[in-house]
C-alpha positions as CSV (number, residue, x, y, z in Angstrom):
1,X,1.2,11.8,8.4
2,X,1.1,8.0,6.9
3,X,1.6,7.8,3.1
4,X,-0.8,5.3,1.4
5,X,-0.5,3.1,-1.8
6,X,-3.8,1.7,-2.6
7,X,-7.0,1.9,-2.1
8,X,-6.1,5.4,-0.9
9,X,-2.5,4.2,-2.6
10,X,0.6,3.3,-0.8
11,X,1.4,3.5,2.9
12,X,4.0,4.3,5.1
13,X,5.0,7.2,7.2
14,X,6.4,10.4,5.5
15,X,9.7,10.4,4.8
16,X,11.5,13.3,3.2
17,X,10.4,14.4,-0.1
18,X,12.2,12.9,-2.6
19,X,14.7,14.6,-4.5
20,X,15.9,13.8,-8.5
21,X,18.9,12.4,-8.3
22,X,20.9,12.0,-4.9
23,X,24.2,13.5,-5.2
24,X,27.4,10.9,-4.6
25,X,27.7,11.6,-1.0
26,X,29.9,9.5,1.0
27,X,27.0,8.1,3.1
28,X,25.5,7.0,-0.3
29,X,28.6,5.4,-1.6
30,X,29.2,3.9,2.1
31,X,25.5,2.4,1.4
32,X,26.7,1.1,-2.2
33,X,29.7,-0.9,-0.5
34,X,27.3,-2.6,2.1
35,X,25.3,-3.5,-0.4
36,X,27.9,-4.8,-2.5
37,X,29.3,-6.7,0.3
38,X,26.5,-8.8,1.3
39,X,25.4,-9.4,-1.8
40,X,29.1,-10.7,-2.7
41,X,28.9,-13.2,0.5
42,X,25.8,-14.2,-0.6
43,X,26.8,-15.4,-3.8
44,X,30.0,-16.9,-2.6
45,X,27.9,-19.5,-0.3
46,X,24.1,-19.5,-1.9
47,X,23.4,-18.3,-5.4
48,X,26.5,-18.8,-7.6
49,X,25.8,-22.9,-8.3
50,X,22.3,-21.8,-8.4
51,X,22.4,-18.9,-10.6
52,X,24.5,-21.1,-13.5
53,X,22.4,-23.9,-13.4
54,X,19.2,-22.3,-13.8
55,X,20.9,-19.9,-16.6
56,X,22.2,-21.6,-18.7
57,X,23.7,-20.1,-21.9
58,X,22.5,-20.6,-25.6
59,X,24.0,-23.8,-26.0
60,X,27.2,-25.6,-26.6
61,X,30.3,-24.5,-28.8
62,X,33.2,-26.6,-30.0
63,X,36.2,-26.0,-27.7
64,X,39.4,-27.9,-29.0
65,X,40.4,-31.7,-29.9
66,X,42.5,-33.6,-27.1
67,X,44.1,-36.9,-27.4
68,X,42.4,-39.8,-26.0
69,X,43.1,-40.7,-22.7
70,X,42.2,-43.8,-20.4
71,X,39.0,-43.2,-18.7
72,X,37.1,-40.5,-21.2
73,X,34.0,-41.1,-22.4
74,X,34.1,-42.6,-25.9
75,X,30.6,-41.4,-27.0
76,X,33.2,-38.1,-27.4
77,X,35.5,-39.6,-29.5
78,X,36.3,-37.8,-32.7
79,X,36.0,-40.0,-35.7
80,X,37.3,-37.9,-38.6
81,X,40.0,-36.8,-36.7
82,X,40.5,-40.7,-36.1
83,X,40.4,-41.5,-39.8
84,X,42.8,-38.9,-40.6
85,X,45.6,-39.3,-38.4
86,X,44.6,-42.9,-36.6
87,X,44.8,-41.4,-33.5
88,X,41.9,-40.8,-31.0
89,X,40.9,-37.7,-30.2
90,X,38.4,-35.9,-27.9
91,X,35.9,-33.3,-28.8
92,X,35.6,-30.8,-25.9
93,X,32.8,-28.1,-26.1
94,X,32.2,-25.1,-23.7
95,X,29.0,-23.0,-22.5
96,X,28.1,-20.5,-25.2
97,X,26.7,-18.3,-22.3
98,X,26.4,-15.1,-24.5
99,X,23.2,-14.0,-21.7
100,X,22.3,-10.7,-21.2
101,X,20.2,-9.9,-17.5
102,X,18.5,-6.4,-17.7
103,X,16.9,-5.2,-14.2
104,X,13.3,-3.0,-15.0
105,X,13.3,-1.4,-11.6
106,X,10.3,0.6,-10.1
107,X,11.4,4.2,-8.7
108,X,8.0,5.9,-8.3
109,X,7.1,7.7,-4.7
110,X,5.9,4.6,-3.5
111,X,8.8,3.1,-3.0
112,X,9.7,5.3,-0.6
113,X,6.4,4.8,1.4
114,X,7.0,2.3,4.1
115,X,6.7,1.4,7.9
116,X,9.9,-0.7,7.8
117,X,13.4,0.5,8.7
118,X,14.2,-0.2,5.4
119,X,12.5,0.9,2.3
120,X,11.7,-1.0,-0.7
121,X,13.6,1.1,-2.6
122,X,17.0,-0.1,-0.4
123,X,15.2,-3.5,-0.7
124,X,15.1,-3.9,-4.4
125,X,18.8,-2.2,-4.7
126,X,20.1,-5.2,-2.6
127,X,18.3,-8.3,-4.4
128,X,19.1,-6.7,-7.5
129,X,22.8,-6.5,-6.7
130,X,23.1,-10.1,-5.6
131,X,21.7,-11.5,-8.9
132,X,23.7,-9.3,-10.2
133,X,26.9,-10.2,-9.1
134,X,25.9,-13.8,-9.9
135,X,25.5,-12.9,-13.2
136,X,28.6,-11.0,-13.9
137,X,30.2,-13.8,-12.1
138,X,29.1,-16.1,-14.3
139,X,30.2,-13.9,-17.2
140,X,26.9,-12.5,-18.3
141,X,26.1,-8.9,-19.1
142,X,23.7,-7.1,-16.4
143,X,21.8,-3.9,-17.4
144,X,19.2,-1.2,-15.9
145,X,16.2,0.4,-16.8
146,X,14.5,2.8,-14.2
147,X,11.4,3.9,-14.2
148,X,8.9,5.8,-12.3
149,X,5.8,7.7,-14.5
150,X,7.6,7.3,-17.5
151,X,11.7,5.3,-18.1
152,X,14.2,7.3,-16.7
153,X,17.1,6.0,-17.0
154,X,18.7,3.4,-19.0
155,X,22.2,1.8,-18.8
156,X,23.3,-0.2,-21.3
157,X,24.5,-3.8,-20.1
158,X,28.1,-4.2,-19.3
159,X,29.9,-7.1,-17.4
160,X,32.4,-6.5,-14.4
161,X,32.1,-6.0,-11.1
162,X,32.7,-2.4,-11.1
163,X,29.7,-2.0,-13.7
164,X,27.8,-3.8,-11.0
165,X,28.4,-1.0,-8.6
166,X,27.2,1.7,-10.5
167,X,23.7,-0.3,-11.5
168,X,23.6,-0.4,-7.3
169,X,24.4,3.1,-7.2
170,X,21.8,4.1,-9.5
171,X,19.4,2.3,-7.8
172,X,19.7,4.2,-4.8
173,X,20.2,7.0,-6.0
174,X,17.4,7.6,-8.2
175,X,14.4,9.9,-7.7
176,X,11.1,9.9,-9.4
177,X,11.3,12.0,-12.2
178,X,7.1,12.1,-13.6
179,X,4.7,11.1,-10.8
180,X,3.1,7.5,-11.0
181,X,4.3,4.2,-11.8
182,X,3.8,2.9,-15.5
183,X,5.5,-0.2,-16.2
184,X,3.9,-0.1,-19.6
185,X,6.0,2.2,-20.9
186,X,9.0,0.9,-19.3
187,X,8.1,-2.5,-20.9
188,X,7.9,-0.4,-24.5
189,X,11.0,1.1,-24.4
190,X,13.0,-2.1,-22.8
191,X,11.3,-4.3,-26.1
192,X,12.8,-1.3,-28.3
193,X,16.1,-0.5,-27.1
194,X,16.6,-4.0,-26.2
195,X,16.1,-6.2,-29.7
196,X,17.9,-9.5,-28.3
197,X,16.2,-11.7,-25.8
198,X,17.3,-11.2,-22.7
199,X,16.3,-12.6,-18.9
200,X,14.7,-9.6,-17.7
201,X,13.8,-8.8,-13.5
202,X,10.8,-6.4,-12.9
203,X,11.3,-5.3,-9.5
204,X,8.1,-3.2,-8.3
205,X,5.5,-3.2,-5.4
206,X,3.6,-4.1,-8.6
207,X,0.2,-1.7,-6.7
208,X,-0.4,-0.5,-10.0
209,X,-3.0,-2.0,-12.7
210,X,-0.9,-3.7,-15.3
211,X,-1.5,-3.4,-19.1
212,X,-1.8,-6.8,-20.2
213,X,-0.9,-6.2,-23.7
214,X,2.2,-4.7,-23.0
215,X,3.1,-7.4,-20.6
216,X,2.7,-9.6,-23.4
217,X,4.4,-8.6,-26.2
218,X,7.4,-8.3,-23.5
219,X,7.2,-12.0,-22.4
220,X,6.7,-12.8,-25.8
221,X,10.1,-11.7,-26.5
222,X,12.4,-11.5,-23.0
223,X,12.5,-14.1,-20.2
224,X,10.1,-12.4,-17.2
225,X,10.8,-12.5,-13.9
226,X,9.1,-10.2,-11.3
227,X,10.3,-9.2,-8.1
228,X,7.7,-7.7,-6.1
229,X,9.0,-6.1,-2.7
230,X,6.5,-4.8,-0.6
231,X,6.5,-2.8,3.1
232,X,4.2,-4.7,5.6
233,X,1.2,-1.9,5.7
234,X,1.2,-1.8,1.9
235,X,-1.2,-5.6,2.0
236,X,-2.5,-4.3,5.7
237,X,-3.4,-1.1,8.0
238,X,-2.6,-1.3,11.5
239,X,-4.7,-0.2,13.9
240,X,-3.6,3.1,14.5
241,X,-7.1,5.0,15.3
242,X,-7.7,8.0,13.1
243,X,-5.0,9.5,11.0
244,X,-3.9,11.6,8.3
245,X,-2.9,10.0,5.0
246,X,-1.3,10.9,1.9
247,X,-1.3,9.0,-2.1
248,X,2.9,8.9,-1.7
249,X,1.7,9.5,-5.7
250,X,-0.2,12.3,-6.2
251,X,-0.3,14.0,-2.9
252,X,-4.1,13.5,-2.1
253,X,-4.5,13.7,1.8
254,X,-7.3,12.5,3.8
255,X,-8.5,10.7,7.1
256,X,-8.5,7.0,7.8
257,X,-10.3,6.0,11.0
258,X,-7.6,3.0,11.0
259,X,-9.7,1.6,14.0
260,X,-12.7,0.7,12.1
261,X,-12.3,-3.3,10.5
262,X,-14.0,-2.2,7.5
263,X,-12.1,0.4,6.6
264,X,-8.6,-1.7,7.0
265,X,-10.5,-4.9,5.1
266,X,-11.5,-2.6,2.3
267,X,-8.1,-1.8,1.8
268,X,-6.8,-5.4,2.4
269,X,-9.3,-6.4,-0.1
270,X,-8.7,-4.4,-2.5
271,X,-4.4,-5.5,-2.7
272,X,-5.7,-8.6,-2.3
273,X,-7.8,-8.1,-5.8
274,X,-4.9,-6.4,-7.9
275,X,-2.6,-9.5,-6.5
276,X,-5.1,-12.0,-7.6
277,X,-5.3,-10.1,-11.1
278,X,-1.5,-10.0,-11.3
279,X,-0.9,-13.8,-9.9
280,X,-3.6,-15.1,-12.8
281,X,-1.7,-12.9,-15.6
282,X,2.0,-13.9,-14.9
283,X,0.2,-17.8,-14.6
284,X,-1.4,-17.1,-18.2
285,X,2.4,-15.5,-19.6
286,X,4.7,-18.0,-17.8
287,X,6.2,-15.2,-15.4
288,X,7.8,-16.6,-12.7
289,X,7.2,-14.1,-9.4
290,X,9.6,-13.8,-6.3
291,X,7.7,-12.1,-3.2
292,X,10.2,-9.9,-0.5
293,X,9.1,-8.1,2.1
294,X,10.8,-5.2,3.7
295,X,12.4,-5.7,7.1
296,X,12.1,-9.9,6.1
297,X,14.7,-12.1,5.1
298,X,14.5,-12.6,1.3
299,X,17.1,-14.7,1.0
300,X,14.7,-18.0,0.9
301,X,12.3,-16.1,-1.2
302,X,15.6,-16.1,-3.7
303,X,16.3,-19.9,-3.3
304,X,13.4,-21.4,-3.7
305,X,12.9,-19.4,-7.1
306,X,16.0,-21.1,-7.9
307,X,15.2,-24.3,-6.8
308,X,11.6,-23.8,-8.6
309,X,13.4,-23.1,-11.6
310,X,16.0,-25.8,-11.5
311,X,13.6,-28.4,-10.9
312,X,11.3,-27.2,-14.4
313,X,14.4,-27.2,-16.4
């Protein structure tokens, strides 16, 4: 049996039912280290520069005076300090980083749905942990915010790179808890429990309408950024001739004669619709969107956000 997103919702072929909450197995920790390692050699030689020039903290703060020496640049002299002890001194000033990075990350049934090896659940634990990294790295805070029908779980943000680990962990660990995917209400609660602006990555498959007012009043206070990860037959069916398909949602099961073009460009067009909704209201709120697909490199989907970025700054 296939499981569908939309039109008849999500697809994918079944995969076992998910449970709430995988328990700390070995095989899941194992998972959490591979994770943790790529992402950590992907920082090292790609994202690190990136990351802190596109982030950049709230603004300067005074450091310390220096003496003067041959070569600085005058234009940081320090001219009281001149006039009261006739020698030159230099103002230094460091990064004020201060920057919190919360992941709002999608853990409804359909991301579990997928023909790829890997699903976009595994997919979004992995990009989350290498901006991650580069954020705690670069001494920022990184926190999580799960959701699935309703937020599930929340964990306050927290630097190191043990703190990292667990947001990884959760990630792959976590089960739907209500059925459906309602980023509204994940976007409510992040704008309550989270009062100071903060650079904010919604990872979902983003297959689900999106309230536009709730959207808003987010953007209008948190730095946007959406990560949608998707599985190949999510944006197209293959031609599979007739099959049995479930809502990876709400269970509904019916038969799809895959084989018939109109029935695989209805659905086509229809992902195509809510992506053309969802490209025109990120445009409208400034939200920048990064696109991986599962079983796809998303490593240059990652840099040229960066580069995007860097070049508008």
């Amino acid at each position: 049996m296939l499981r569908l997103p939309i039109p008849f919702r999500r697809t994918a072929p079944s995969r076992a039912a998910p449970a709430l909450d995988d328990p700390l197995t070995p095989a899941l920790l194992a998972r959490v280290r591979a994770i943790e390692l790529r992402a950590r050699r992907l920082v090292n030689t790609l994202f690190l520069g990136e990351y802190h020039a596109v982030f950049r903290g709230r603004g300067l703060e005074f450091d310390e005076l220096r003496p003067y020496v041959p070569g600085d640049d005058v234009r940081a002299l320090d001219w009281n300090a001149y006039a009261r002890t006739g020698e030159p001194f230099i103002r230094r000033y460091r990064e004020d980083r201060d920057l919190t990075v919360i992941f709002v990350v999608d853990v409804s049934a359909s991301q579990f749905a997928g023909a790829a090896p890997v699903a976009k659940s595994a997919l979004a634990a992995e990009i989350a942990a290498v901006l991650a990294l580069a954020a705690v790295r670069n001494k920022d805070r990184v926190g999580l915010l799960l959701f699935a029908g309703r937020p599930q779980r929340y964990v306050r943000p927290a630097g190191g790179a043990t703190h990292v680990l667990r947001v990884i962990r959760e990630i792959l660990r976590a089960r739907p808890a209500h059925p459906g995917t309602d980023l509204a209400a994940a976007l409510q609660y992040l704008v309550g429990v989270q009062r100071r602006r903060a650079t904010v990555f919604l990872i979902s498959d983003f297959l689900a309408p999106i309230e536009p007012a709730r959207l808003r009043a987010a953007a209008s206070r948190h730095d946007l950024i959406a990560v949608t990860v998707r599985d190949p037959v999510d944006e197209a069916l293959p031609d599979a001739g007739v099959v049995t398909v479930a809502d990876a949602e709400n269970g509904a099961v019916l038969e799809l004669d895959t084989s018939d073009p109109a029935v695989r460009e209805a659905y086509a067009r229809r992902v195509r619709g809510l992506d053309a909704a969802r490209a025109a209201l990120f445009g409208q709120l400034g939200i920048d969107e990064i696109r991986a697909v599962a079983g796809e490199d998303y490593v240059p989907a990652l840099l040229r956000f960066f580069r995007r970025r860097g070049a508008a700054a």
